[in-house]
C-alpha positions as CSV (number, residue, x, y, z in Angstrom):
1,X,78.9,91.8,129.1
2,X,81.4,90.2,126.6
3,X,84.1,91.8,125.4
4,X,85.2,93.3,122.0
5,X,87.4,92.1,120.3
6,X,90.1,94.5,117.3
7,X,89.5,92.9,113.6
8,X,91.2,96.2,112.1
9,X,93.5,98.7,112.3
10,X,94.4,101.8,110.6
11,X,97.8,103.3,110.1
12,X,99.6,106.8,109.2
13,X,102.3,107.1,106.4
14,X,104.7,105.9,108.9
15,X,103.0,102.9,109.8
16,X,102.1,104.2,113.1
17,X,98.3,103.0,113.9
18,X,96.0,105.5,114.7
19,X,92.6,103.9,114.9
20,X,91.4,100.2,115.9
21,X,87.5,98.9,114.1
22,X,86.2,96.0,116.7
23,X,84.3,93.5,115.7
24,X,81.1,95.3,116.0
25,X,82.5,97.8,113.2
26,X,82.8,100.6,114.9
27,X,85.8,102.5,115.0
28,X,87.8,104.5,117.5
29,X,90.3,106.4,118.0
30,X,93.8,104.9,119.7
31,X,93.7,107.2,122.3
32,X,89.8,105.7,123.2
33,X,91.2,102.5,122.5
34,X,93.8,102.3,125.1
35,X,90.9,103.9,127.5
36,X,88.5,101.1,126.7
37,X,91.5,98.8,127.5
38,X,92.1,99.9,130.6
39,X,88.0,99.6,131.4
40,X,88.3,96.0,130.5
41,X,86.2,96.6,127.4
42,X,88.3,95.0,124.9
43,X,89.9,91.3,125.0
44,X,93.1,90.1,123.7
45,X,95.3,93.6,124.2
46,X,96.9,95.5,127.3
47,X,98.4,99.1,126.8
48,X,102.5,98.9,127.1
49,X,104.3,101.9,127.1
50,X,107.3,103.0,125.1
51,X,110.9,104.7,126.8
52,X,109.9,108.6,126.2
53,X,106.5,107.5,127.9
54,X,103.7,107.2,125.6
55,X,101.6,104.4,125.5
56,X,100.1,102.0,122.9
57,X,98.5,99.0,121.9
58,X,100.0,95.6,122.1
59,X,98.4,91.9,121.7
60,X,98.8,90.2,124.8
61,X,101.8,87.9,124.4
62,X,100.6,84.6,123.1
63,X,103.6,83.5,120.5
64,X,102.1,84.2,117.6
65,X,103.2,87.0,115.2
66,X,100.0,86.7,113.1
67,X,97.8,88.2,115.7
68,X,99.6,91.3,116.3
69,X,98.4,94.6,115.7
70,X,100.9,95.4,112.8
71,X,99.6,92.4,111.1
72,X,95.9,93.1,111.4
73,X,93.9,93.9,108.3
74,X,93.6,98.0,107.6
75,X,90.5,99.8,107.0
């Protein structure tokens, strides 16, 4: 089975991004997101997590900043 791939994001008024669209459109929550992650259902992420201990999204580390997730498209 391949894997999806995130073509958009969306973010609160503080930036913050609380949903990822893959590229089959459908949308999800950042919660689901980091679950499909961890099932190996989505390609080109891993789940990092902050100081005070939540987690989050991050593009795997590949040099480039136009690929990260604060740079995708919003929907």
């Amino acid at each position: 089975m391949e894997k999806a791939k995130i073509t958009k994001v969306r973010k609160d008024s503080y930036g913050k991004i609380t949903d990822i669209m893959l590229d089959d459109g459908n949308s999800y929550s950042i919660q689901d997101a980091i679950q499909m992650t961890r099932d190996d259902k989505i390609e080109g992420v891993n789940v990092g997590k902050a100081k005070n201990g939540v987690e989050f999204l991050r593009a795997d580390p590949d040099g480039k900043e136009d690929n990260n997730l604060d740079n995708y498209p919003v929907f």
